[in-house]
C-alpha positions in Angstrom: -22.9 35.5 -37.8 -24.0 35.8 -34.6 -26.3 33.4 -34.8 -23.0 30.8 -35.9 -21.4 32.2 -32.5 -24.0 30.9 -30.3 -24.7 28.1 -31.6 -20.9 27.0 -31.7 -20.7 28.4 -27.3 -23.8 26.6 -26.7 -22.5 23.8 -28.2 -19.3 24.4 -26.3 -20.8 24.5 -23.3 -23.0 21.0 -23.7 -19.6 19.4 -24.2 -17.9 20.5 -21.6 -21.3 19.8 -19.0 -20.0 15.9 -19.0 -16.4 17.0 -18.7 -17.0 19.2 -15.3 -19.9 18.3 -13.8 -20.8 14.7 -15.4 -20.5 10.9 -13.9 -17.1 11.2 -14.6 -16.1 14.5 -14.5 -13.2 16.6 -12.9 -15.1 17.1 -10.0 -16.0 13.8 -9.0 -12.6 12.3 -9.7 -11.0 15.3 -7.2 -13.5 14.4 -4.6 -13.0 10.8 -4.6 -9.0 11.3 -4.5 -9.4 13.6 -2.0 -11.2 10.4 0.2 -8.7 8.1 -1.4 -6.1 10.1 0.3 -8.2 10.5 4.0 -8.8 6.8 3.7 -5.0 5.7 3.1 -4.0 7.9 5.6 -6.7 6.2 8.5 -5.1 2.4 7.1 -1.8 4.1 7.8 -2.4 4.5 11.5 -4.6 1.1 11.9 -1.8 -0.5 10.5 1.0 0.9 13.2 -1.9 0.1 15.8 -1.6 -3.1 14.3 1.6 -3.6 14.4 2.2 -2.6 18.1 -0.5 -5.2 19.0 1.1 -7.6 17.2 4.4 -7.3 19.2 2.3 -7.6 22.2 0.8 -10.1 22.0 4.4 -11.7 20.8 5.9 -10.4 23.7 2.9 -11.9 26.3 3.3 -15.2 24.4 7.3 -15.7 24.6 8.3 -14.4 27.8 7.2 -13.9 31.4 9.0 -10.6 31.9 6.3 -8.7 29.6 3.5 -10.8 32.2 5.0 -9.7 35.2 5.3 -6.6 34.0 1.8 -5.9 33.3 0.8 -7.8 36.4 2.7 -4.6 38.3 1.7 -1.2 36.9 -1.6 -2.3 35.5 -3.0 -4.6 38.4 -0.7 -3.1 41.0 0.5 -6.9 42.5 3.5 -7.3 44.1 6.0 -10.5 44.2 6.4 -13.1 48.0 8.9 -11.2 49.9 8.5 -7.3 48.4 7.6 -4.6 50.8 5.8 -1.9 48.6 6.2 2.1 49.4 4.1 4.6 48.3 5.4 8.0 48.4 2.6 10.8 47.9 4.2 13.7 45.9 3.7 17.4 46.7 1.2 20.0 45.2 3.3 22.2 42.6 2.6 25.6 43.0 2.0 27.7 39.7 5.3 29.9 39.9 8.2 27.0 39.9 10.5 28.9 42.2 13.8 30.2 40.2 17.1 28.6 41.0 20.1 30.5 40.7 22.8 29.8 38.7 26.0 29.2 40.8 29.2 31.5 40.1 31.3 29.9 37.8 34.9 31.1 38.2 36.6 32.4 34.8 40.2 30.2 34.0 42.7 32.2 32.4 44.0 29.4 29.5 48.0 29.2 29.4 49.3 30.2 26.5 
C-alpha cells in the first residue's frame, strides 16, 4: 500500500503544478490583477488631469477673464492706468507669540 500512496500524492502533486504555478495558474492571475488594479488607478488620475485641462483650455477659449487672469499672477503684467504695490512680508519667528484670550463677562439668563 504504500507504494498506492505515493503514487496517488505524486500524482496529486503534478496536477496541482499547472494549477499554482502554471501559465495560468493562481499566481499569475493574482499578479496581473494586482497590476490591473495599479494601472486603473494611474488612468484614474490622468483622467482628472484630463479633465482639469480640458476646462482650461474651455475657459482660455470662451472668455477673456481666464486670459487676463493668467496674464497677472503668472507673467506679473499689469493693466494702462494700475499702480502696482508690493508689500514685503516679515520673517516669522519659530514660537508664534501667544495671544490671550480676552475676559468674557458671565450673563446671568433671566428666568
Amino acid at each position: 500500500m504504500s507504494r498506492l500512496t505515493w503514487l496517488l500524492v505524486v500524482l496529486i502533486a503534478l496536477l496541482q503544478y499547472p494549477l499554482w504555478l502554471g501559465k495560468g495558474g493562481w499566481l499569475r492571475v493574482w499578479d496581473t490583477s494586482r497590476q490591473l488594479d495599479a494601472q486603473r488607478e494611474a488612468n484614474q488620475k490622468l483622467e482628472e488631469r484630463n479633465a482639469g485641462l480640458d476646462a482650461e483650455v474651455r475657459d482660455l477659449k470662451s472668455g477673456l477673464d481666464a486670459i487676463e487672469e493668467r496674464a497677472r499672477f503668472e507673467l506679473g503684467m499689469i493693466k494702462n492706468g494700475e499702480i502696482f504695490v508690493q508689500v514685503p512680508q516679515q520673517a516669522q519667528s519659530a514660537q508664534p507669540a501667544a495671544v490671550p484670550k480676552a475676559a468674557v463677562p458671565k450673563r446671568s439668563i433671566p428666568r
